[in-house]
C-alpha positions as CSV (number, residue, x, y, z in Angstrom):
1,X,13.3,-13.4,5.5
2,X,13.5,-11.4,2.5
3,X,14.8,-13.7,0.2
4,X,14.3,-17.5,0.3
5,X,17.1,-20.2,0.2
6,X,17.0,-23.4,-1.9
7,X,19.4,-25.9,-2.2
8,X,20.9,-24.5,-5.2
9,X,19.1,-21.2,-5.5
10,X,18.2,-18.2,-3.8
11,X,14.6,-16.4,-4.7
12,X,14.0,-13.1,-4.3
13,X,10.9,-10.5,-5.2
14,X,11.5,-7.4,-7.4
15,X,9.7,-4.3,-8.0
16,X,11.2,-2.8,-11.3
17,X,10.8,0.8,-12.6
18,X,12.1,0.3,-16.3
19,X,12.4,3.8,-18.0
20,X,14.5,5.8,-15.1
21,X,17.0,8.2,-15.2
22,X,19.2,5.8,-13.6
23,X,20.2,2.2,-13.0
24,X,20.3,1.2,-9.5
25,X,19.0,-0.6,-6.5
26,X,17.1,0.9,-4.2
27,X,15.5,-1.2,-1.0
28,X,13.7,-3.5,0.3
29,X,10.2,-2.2,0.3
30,X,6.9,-3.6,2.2
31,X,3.5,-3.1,-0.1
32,X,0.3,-3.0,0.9
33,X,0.0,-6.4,1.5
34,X,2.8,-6.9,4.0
35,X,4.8,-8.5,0.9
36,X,8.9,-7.6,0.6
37,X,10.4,-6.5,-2.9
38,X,13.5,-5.3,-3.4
39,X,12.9,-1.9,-5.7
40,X,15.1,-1.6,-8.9
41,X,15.0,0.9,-11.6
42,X,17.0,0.8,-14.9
43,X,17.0,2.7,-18.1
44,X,15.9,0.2,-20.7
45,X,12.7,0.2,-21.6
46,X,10.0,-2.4,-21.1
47,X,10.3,-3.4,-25.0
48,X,11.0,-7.3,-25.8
49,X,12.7,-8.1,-22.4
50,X,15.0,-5.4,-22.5
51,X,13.8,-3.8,-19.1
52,X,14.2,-7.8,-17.6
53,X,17.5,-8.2,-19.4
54,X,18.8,-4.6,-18.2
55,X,17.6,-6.2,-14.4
56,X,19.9,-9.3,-14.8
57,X,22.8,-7.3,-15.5
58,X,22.3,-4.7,-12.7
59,X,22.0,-7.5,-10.2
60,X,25.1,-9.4,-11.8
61,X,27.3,-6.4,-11.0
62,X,25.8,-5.5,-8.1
63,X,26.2,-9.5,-6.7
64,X,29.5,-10.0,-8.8
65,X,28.2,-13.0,-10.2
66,X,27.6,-14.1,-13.9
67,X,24.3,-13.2,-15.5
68,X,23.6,-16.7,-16.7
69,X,23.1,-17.5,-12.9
70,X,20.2,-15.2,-12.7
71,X,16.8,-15.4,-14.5
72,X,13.1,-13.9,-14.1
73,X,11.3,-16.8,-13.2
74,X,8.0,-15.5,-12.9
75,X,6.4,-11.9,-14.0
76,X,8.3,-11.3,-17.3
77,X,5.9,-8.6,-18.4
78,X,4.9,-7.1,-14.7
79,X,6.6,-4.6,-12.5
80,X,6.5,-7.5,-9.9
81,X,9.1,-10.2,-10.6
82,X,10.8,-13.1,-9.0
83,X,14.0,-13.4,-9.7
84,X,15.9,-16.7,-9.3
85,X,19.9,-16.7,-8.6
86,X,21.2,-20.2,-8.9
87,X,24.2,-20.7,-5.9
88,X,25.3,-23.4,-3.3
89,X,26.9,-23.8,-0.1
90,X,29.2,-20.4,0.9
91,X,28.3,-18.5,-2.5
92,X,24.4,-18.8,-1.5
93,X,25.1,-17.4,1.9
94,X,27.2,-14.9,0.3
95,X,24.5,-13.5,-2.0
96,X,21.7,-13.7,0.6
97,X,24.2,-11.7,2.6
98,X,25.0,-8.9,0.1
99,X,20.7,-9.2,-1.0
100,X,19.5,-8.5,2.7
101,X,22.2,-5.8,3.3
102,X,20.4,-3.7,0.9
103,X,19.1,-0.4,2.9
104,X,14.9,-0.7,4.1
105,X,13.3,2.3,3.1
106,X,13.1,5.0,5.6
107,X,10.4,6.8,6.5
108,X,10.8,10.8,6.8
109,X,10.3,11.6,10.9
C-alpha cells in the first residue's frame, strides 16, 4: 500500500520538482530502493517554504479538502517529503481512494 492509514490521518511519500512549467500530479513512482512516491511538480520555487506551501495547495484541490488538513511532516527542505493529511472514518477512505487512483508510471514498450 502506497499510502498508510492512521486513525485520524493518512501518510503518504512525495517526490516534488519545485520550479516546473506546470503544477500537477504526476504518479506513483518506485525508486531505486523499491520505495513508492507520488511525483508532483509545481511552479514555486524552493525559497522559504514556498515550493512546500505551493505542494499543500496542489493536493488540497486535487483531494477537495482544506489545506490546513495537510502538512509536510518530514523533509521540509528535500525533494523527498511525507506529507500527512489528517481524516477519519469515510473521508480517510475517500482520500486514500482518490491518492491510490493516481496513474503508475508507464514504461515505453
Amino acid at each position: 500500500m502506497r499510502v498508510a492509514v492512521s486513525d485520524d490521518a493518512a501518510t503518504l511519500q512525495v517526490r516534488l520538482t519545485p520550479n516546473a512549467s506546470r503544477d500537477g500530479i504526476e504518479s506513483w513512482r518506485v525508486d531505486a530502493a523499491g520505495q513508492s512516491h507520488l511525483a508532483a511538480r509545481v511552479r514555486a520555487i524552493p525559497e522559504k517554504g514556498k515550493a512546500n506551501a505551493a505542494l499543500i495547495a496542489l493536493l488540497a484541490k486535487q483531494l477537495a479538502i482544506p489545506k490546513r488538513d495537510i502538512d509536510v511532516i518530514r523533509g521540509a527542505t528535500s525533494r523527498l517529503k511525507t506529507v500527512r493529511i489528517a481524516a477519519e472514518g469515510p473521508e480517510q477512505a475517500r482520500l486514500v481512494a482518490q491518492l491510490e487512483a493516481f496513474a503508475d508510471e508507464r514504461k515505453p514498450d
